[in-house]
C-alpha positions in Angstrom: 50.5 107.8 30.6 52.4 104.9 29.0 52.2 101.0 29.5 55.2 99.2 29.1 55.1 95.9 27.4 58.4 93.8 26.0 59.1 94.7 22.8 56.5 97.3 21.9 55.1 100.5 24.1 51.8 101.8 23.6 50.6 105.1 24.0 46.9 104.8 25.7 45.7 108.0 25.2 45.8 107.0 21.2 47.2 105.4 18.1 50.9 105.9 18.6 53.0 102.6 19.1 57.2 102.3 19.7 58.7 99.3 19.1 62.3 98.1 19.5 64.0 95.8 17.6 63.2 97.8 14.4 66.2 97.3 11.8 65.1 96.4 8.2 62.0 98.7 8.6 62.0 102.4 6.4 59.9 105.4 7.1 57.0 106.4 6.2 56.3 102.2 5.6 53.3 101.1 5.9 53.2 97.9 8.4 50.4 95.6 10.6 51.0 95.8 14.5 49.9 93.0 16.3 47.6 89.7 16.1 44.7 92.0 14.8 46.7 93.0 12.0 46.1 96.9 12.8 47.3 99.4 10.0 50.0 101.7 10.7 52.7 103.7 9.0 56.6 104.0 10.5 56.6 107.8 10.9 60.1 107.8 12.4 63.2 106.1 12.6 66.1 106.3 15.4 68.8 103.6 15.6 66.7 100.3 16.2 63.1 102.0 17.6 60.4 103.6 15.4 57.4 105.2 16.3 54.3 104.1 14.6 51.3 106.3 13.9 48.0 103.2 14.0 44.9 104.0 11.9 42.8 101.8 14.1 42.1 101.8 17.9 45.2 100.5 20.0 43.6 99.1 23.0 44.0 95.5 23.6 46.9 94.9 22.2 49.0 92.8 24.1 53.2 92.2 25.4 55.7 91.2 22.6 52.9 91.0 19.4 55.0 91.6 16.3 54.4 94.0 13.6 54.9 93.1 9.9 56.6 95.0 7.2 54.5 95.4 3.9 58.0 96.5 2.1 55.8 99.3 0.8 54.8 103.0 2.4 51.1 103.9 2.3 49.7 103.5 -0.9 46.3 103.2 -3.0 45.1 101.4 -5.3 43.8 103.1 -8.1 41.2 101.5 -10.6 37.4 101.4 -11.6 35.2 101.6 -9.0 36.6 105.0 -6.8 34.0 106.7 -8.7 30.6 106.7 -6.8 32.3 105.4 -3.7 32.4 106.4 -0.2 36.0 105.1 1.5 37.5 106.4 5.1 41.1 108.1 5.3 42.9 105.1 3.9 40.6 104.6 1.2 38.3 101.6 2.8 35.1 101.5 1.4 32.2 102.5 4.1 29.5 99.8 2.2 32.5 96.8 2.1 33.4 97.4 5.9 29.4 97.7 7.0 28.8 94.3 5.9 31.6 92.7 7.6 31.5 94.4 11.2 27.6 96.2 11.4 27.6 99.9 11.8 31.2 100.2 13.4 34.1 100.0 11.9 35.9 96.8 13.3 39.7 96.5 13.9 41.7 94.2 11.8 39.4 94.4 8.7 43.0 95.2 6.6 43.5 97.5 3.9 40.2 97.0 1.8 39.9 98.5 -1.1 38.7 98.0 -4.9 35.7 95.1 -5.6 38.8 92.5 -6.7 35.9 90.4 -7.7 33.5 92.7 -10.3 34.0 92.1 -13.8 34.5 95.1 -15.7 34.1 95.4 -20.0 37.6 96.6 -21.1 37.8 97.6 -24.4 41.4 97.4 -25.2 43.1 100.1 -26.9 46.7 98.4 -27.4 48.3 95.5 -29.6 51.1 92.8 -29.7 54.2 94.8 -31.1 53.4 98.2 -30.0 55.6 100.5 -28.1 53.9 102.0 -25.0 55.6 104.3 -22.5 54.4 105.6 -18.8 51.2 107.8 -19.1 50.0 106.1 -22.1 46.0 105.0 -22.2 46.5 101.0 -22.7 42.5 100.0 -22.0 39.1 102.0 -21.4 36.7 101.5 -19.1 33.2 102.7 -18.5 33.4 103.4 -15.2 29.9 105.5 -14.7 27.9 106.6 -17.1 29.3 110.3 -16.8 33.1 108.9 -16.6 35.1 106.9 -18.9 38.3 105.0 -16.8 41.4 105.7 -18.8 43.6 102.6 -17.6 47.5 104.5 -17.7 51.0 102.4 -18.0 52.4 103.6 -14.7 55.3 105.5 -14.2 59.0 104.2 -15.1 57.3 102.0 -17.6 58.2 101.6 -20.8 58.7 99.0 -23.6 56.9 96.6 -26.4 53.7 95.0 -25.4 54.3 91.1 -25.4 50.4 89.9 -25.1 47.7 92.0 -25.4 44.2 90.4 -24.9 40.8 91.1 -26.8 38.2 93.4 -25.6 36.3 91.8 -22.7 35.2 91.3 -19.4 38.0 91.5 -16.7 38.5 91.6 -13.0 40.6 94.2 -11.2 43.2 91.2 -10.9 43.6 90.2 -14.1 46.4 90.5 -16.8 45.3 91.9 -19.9 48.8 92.8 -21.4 52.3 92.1 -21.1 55.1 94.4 -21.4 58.5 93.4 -22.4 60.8 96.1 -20.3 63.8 95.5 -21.8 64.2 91.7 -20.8 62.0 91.9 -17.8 58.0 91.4 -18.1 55.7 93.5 -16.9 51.9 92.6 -16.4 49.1 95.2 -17.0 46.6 95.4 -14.8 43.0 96.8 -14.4 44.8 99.0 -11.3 48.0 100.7 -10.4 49.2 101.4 -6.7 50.6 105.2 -5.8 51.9 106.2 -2.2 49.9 108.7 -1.5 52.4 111.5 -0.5 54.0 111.7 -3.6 53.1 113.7 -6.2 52.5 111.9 -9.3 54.6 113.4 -12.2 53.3 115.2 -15.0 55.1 116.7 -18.7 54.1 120.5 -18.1 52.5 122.7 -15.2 50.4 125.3 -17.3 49.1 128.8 -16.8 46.2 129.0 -14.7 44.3 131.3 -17.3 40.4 129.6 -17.0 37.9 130.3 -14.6 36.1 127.4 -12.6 32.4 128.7 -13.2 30.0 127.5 -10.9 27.3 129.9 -11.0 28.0 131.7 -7.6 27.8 135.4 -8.8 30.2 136.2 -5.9 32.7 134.1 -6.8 32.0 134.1 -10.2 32.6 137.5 -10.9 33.5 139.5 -7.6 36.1 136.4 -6.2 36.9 133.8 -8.9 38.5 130.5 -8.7 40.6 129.6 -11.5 40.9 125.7 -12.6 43.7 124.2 -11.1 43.7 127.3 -8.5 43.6 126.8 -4.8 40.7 128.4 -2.4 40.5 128.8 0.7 36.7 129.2 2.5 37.4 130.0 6.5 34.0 130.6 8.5 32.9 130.0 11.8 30.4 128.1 13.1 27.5 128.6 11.1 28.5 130.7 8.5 27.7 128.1 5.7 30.9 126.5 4.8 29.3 123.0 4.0 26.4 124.6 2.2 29.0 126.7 0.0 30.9 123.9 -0.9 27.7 121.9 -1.7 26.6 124.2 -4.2 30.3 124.5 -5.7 30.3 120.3 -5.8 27.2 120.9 -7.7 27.3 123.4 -10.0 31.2 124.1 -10.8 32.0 123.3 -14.4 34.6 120.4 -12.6 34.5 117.2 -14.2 35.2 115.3 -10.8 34.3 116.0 -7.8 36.0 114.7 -4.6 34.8 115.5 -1.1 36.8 114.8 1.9 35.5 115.0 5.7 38.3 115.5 7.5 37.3 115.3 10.9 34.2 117.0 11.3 31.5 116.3 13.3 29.0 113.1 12.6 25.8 115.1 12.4 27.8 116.9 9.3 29.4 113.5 7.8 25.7 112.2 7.8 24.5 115.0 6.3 26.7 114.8 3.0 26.6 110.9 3.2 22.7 111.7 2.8 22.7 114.2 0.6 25.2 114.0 -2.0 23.3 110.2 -3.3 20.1 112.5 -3.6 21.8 115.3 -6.0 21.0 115.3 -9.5 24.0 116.9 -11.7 22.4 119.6 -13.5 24.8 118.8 -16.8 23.5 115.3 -17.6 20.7 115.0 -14.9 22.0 111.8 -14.1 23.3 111.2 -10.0 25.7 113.6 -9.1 27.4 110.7 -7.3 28.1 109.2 -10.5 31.0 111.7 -11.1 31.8 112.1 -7.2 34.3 110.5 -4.5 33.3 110.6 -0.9 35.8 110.2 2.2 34.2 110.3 5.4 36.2 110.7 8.4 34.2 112.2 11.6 35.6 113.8 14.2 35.8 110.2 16.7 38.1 108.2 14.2 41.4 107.6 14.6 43.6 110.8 14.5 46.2 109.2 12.2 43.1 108.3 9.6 42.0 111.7 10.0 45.4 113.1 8.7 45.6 110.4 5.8 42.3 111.3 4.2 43.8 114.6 2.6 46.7 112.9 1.0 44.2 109.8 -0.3 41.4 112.5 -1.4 44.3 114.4 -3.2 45.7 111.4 -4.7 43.0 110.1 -5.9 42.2 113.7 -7.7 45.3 113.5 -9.5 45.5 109.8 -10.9 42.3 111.2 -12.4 43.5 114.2 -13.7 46.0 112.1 -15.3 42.8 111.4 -17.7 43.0 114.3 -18.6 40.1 115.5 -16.5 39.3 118.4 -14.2 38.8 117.4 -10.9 37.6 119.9 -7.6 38.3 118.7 -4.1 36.6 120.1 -1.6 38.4 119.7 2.0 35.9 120.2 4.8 38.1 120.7 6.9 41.9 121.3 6.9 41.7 122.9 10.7 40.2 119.3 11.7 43.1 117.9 9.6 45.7 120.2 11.4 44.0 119.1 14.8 44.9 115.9 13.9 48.6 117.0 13.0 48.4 118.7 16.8 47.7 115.9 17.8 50.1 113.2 16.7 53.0 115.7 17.3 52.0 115.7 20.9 51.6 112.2 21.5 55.3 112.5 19.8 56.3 114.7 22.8 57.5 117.6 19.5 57.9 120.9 20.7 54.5 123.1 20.3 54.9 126.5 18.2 51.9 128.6 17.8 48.4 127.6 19.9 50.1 123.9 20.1 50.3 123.2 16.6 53.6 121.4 15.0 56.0 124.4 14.2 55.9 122.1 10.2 52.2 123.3 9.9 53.2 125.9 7.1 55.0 123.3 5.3 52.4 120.9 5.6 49.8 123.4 4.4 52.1 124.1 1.4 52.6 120.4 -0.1 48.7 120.2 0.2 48.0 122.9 -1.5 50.6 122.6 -3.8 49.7 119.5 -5.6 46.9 121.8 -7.0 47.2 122.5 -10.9 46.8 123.1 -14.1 49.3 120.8 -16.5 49.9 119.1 -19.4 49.7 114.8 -18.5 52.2 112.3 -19.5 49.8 111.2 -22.4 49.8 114.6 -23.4 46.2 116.0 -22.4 45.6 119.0 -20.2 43.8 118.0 -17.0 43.3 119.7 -13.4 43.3 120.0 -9.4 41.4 122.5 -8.2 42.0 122.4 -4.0 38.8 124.8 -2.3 40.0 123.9 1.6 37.0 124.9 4.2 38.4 126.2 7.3 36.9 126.1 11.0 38.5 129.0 12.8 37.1 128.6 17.0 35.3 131.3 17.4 35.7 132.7 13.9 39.1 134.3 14.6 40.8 134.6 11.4 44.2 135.4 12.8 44.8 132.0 14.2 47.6 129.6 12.8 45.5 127.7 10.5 43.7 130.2 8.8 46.7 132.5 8.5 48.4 129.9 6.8 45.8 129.0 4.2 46.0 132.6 3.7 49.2 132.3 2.7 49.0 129.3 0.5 45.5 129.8 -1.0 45.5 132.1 -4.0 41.6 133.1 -3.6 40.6 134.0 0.2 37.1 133.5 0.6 36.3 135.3 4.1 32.8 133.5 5.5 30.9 136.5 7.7 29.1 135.8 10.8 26.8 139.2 10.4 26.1 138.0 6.6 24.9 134.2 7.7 22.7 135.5 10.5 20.9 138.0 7.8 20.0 134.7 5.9 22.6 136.5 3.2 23.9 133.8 1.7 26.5 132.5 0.1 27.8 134.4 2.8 31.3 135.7 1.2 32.2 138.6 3.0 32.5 141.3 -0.1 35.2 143.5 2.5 37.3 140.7 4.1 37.7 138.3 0.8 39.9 138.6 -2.1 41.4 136.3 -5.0 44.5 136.7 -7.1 43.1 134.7 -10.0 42.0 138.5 -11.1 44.8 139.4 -13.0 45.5 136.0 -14.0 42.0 135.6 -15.7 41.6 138.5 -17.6 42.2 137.3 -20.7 39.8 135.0 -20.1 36.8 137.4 -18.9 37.5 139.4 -22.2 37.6 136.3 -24.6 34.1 134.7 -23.0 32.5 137.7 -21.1 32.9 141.1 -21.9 36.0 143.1 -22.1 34.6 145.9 -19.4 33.4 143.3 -17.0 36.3 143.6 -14.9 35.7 147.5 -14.6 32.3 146.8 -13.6 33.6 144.4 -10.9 36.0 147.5 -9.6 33.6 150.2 -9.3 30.7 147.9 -7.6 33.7 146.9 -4.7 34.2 150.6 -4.5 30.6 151.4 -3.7 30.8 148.4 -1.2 33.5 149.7 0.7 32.3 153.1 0.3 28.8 152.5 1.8 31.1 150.0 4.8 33.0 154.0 5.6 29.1 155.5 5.1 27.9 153.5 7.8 30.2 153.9 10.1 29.4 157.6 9.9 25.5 157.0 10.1 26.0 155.3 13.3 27.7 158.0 15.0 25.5 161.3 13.3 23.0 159.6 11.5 22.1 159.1 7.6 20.3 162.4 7.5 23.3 164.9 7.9 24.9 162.8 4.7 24.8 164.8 0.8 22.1 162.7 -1.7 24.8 162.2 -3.5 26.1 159.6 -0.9 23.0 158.6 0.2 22.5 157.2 -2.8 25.4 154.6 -2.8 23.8 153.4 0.0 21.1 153.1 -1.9 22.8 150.9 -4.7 24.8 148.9 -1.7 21.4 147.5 -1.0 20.8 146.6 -5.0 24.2 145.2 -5.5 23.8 143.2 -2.2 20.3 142.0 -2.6 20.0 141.8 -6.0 23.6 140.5 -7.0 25.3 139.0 -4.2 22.4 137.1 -2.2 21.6 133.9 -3.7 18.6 131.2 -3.5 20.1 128.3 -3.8 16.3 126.4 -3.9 15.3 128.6 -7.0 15.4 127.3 -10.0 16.8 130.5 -11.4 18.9 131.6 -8.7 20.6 128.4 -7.7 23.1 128.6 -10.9 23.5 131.9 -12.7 25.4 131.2 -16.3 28.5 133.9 -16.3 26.6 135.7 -19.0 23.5 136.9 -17.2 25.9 137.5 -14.2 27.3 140.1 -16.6 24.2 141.7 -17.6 23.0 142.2 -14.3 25.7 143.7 -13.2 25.3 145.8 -16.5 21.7 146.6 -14.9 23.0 147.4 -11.7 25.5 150.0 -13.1 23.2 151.5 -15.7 20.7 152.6 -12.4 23.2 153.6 -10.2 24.0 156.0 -13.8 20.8 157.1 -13.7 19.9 157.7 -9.8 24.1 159.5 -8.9 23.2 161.5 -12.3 19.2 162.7 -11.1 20.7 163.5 -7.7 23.3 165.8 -9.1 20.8 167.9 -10.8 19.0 168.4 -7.6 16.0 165.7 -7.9 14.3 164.4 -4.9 15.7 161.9 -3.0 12.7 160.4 -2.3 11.4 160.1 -6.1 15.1 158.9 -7.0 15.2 156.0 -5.3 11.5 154.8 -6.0 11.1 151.9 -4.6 9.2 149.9 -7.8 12.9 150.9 -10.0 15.0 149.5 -7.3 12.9 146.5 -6.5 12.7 145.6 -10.3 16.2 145.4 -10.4 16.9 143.1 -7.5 14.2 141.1 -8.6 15.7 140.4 -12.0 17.6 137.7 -10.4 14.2 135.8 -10.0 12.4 137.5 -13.2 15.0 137.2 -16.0 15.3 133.9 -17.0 18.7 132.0 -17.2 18.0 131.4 -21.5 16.3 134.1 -22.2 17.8 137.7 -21.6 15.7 139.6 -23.6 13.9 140.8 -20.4 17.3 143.0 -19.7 16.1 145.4 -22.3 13.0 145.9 -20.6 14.7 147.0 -17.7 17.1 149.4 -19.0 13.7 150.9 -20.8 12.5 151.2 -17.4 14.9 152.7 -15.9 15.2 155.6 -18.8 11.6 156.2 -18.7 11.4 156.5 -15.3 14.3 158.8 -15.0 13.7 160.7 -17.7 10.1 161.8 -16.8 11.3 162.6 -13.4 13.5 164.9 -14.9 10.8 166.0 -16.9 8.6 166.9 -13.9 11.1 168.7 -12.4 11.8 170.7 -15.7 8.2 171.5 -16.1 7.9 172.1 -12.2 11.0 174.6 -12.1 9.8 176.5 -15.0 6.7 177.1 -13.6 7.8 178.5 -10.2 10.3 180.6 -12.4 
């Protein structure tokens, strides 16, 4: 239903505007429709009408109000004080907007961003006469006390500086040196401005050779995430995708973490918005929000916002990367964000390709994911995006458009299972549906920092999985008794590698984060029983004394017993497990002897 008004038609239903009479305007510019002053961005261009996607509500607005060009598409401005902040899509702080219009977000605030007003110490790294070029670290800030602000000359810049001021206390605003650009003068700032869907440039895209540890044995070992890689987490409802990626925000070896709702529900907004202030980070036990960006955007905002928030969460990830830091994003979620793409295209009257989604989805997908990374900056430091995308299939059915896409983009697959959740198994990474392709990539790595047979390890404990998976599906249909002891005992070590090496408690101290070494030696553990038990079962042992329970229990328990610095508790294990093995086999010597 449309309402025709002169010069402008709105779309009721949401934030989509036409208006004639646009010559002079460009796509994808950024302009202010109406008295209010509403934010939008020109998303397309034909002969003298545009079509206007609004990040505020449209209602109310009235017949012939103008909208103003900024000259400039959709851009933020990056500076001291994202760090610790919590914005919306378009990068408006939550804290700035509460104390002007309560506990809703008023229309017409305008693009808030940055305090223009704190005073910041800048200790100035440059001098009159020196030769700067784009990329180069001109001032330093102390932005928290986990982060140092690297202020960078922006791109296309180069030239001698002119005036350089004194270390000191600055606002965002002020000019604290002067480059001479070949004639034309150019004032440093404590800020540069970026449109946010384009890439910023970089000298070198690198190998993506490290592994992001964060302590998840699943991941860790079984499903790794490399720095600068790209993950994606699909789960349905319930499965735990919030609670992964709050443990991953937590505990990943990231220097900066970015989380971006886009377009979840409020309860789950609320959730992080009250949690994420209350986390200490484990390196430095200072906030974890001191070395975290939030941007909140529930399900009820404005669509157009909703699809924004990626491109200003990515953005912002790699103006600091640019640092030379490594920063993880963590998407929660890109379906919401492709309902919002569903959306606009069918307020844009687009034709619908799969399930009603725009037939650019793929491509879409793609440029998100791509902006990912491992590289070499303009000042020459290596820094990273690392994009882990949560996605909300309905019904948890993996083979719709959004999720097949990620699949296709996302280098690491990290399959959330339903059965696994409602087992209280968590994280609850499916161990038969997941997979990553950093495997290959990271081996180097795993034989440089971890062990040189840990990836062998890794193969032969997926083969027991998948072997107990074709087990069970025999067991249901004749039961486990008609099955060889030789089989029966992988299901057996299923339940040890399960229990004791995939489960996780992330409220014990222990459990919660596993360093990459003990991973190792438990899986060493693991191996070294299921040695023992497949060898005692070949020699005809009972089944029964094989798999004594106290053997087996010690082992899962070593998760909880062993502790994180001290190992030496291993050894005690693996002297277990040979004393108890080999006086079984004793027994049974001594009993067989005596019957001959």
């Amino acid at each position: 239903m449309e309402k025709k008004l002169k010069g402008v038609t709105v779309s009721i239903n949401g934030p989509v505007v036409k208006g004639s009479s646009m010559e002079g305007f460009k796509a994808r510019e950024m302009v202010m429709v109406g008295k209010k002053k509403l934010l939008a961005e020109v998303i397309s261009l034909e002969k003298d009408m545009a079509t206007i996607q609004v990040y505020e509500e449209t209602e109310g607005l009235k017949i012939s109000e103008e909208i103003i060009s900024t000259g400039s598409p959709l851009s933020l401005t990056l500076g001291p004080g994202m760090i610790g902040n919590v914005f919306d899509g378009i990068q408006r702080p939550l804290e700035d907007i509460k104390k002007i219009s309560g506990d809703f977000i008023g229309e017409g605030i305008g693009l808030m961003s940055l305090d223009r007003e704190k005073l910041w110490e800048v200790k100035i790294l440059i001098k009159e006469g020196d030769y700067v070029e784009e990329g180069q670290f001109y001032a330093e800030i102390q932005e928290t006390n986990l982060i140092v602000h690297r202020l960078m000359v922006p791109k296309g810049i180069s030239g001698k500086i002119k005036i350089a001021k004194e270390s000191g206390n600055y606002r965002l605003e002020d000019v604290v040196a002067i480059i001479d650009t070949f004639g034309e003068d150019y004032n440093l700032k404590l800020y540069q401005v970026w449109p946010v869907r384009e890439p910023r440039p970089v000298r070198e895209r690198m190998a993506i050779d490290r592994l992001l540890i964060t302590g998840q044995r699943v991941l860790d070992i079984f499903f790794p995430i490399a720095k600068g890689g790209t993950a994606a987490l699909p789960g349905g409802f319930g499965t735990g995708k919030t609670m992964t990626q709050h443990q991953l925000a937590k505990w990943s070896d990231a220097d900066i973490i970015i989380y971006i709702g886009c377009g979840e529900r409020g309860n789950e907004i609320t959730e992080v918005l009250e949690d994420f202030p209350k986390l200490i980070d484990p390196r430095s036990q200072r906030p974890l929000m001191e070395r975290t960006i939030l941007i909140a955007n529930t399900s009820n905002m404005p669509v157009a916002a909703r699809e924004a928030s990626v491109y200003t969460g990515i953005t912002m990830a790699e103006y600091y990367r640019d640092m030379g830091y490594h920063v993880a994003i963590m998407a929660d979620s890109t379906s919401r964000w492709a309902e919002a793409l569903r959306e606009i295209s069918g307020r844009l009257e687009e034709m619908p390709a799969e399930e009603g989604y725009p037939a650019y989805l793929p491509s879409r997908l793609a440029q998100f994911y791509e902006r990912a990374g491992y590289v070499k900056t303009l000042s020459e430091r290596e820094g990273s995006v690392t994009i882990i995308g949560a996605v909300s299939p309905p019904g948890g059915d993996f083979s719709e458009p959004v999720t097949e896409n990620s699949k296709r983009f996302a280098n690491a697959f990290l399959a959330l299972d339903r059965k696994l959740a409602y087992a209280r198994h968590y994280p609850a990474v499916s161990y038969l549906n997941s997979y990553s392709g950093y495997v290959k990539q990271l081996k180097h790595w795993y034989y440089e920092n971890v062990s040189e047979d840990v990836l062998e390890l890794r193969e032969e404990m997926l083969y027991i999985l998948h072997e107990e998976e074709k087990l069970n599906s025999i067991i249901q249909l004749v039961g486990e008794d008609v099955l060889p002891d030789e089989q029966r005992i992988i299901l057996e070590i299923s339940r040890v590698i399960k229990r004791g090496f995939l489960q996780q408690n992330a409220n014990h101290k222990e459990d919660t984060f596993v360093p990459i070494n003990k991973q190792y030696e438990m899986l060493k553990v693991i191996h070294h029983l299921y040695m023992k038990a497949h060898e005692a079962v070949k020699l005809g042992l009972p089944l029964s004394e094989v798999r004594s329970s106290d053997i087996f229990e010690e082992v899962i328990k070593m998760k909880y017993t062993v502790p994180n610095d001290d190992l030496s508790k291993i050894d005690d294990l693996y002297a277990k497990i040979d004393s108890y093995y080999s006086s079984l086999k004793q027994r049974y010597d001594m009993k067989r002897e005596g019957v001959n």
